[in-house]
C-alpha positions as CSV (number, residue, x, y, z in Angstrom):
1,X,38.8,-16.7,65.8
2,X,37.2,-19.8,66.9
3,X,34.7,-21.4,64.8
4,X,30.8,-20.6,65.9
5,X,28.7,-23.0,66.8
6,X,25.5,-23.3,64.9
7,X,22.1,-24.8,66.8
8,X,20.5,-25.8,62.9
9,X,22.6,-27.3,60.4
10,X,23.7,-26.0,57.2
11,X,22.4,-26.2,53.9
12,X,25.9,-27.4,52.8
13,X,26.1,-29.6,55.9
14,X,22.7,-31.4,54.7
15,X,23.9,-32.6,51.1
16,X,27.2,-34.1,52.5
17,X,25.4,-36.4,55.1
18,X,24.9,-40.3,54.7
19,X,21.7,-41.6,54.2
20,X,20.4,-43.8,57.0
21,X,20.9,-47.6,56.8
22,X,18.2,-49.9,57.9
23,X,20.1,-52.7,60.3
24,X,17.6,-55.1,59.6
25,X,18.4,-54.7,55.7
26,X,21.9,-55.5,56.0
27,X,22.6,-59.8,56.1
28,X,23.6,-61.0,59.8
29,X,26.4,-63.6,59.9
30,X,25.9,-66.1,63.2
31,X,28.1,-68.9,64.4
32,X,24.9,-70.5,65.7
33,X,22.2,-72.1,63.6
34,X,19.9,-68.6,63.5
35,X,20.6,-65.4,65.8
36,X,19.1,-66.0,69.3
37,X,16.7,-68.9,70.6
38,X,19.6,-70.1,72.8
39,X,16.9,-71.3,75.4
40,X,18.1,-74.9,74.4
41,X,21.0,-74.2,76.0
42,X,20.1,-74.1,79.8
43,X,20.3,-77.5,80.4
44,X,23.7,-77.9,79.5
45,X,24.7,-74.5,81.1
46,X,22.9,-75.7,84.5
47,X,25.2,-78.9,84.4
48,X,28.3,-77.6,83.6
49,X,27.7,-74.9,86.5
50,X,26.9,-77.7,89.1
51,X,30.3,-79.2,88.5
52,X,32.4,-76.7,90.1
53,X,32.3,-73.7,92.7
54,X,29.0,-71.0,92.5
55,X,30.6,-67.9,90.3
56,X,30.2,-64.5,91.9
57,X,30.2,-63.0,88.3
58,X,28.7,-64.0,85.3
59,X,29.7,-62.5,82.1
60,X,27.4,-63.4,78.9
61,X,29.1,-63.3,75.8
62,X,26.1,-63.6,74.0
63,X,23.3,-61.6,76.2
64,X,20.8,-61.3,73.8
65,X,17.7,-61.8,75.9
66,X,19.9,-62.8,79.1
67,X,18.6,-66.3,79.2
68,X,21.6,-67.4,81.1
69,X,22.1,-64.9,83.4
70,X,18.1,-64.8,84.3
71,X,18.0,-68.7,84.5
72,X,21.1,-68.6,86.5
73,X,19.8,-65.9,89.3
74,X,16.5,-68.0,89.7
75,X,18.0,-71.1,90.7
């Protein structure tokens, strides 16, 4: 028979569950100076865009807040 489906957990299910891990705990590792405030960057993105062609797609490695892709669509 095929196992039921339950809409409440277990009491056994309960005790075997991880406890939650706060992300802002854990220690982030950047290649950049500090995570985020890449706003220094337009200026150099801005010039090395002018040098060829317009893209049709823009693809953000490091979104984050967008800066790029934002600055990029208003000019």
């Amino acid at each position: 028979m095929e196992e039921q489906l339950t809409l409440f957990e277990l009491e056994e299910e309960k005790t075997q569950q991880q406890k939650v891990v706060n992300v802002a705990s854990v220690p982030h590792r950047s290649p950049f100076r500090y995570p985020g405030g890449k706003t220094w960057l337009i200026p150099v993105v801005r010039k090395w865009m002018k040098q060829g062609p317009v893209p049709k797609e823009l693809c953000e490695p490091f979104a984050g807040g967008g800066i790029v892709g934002y600055e990029h669509t208003t000019n």
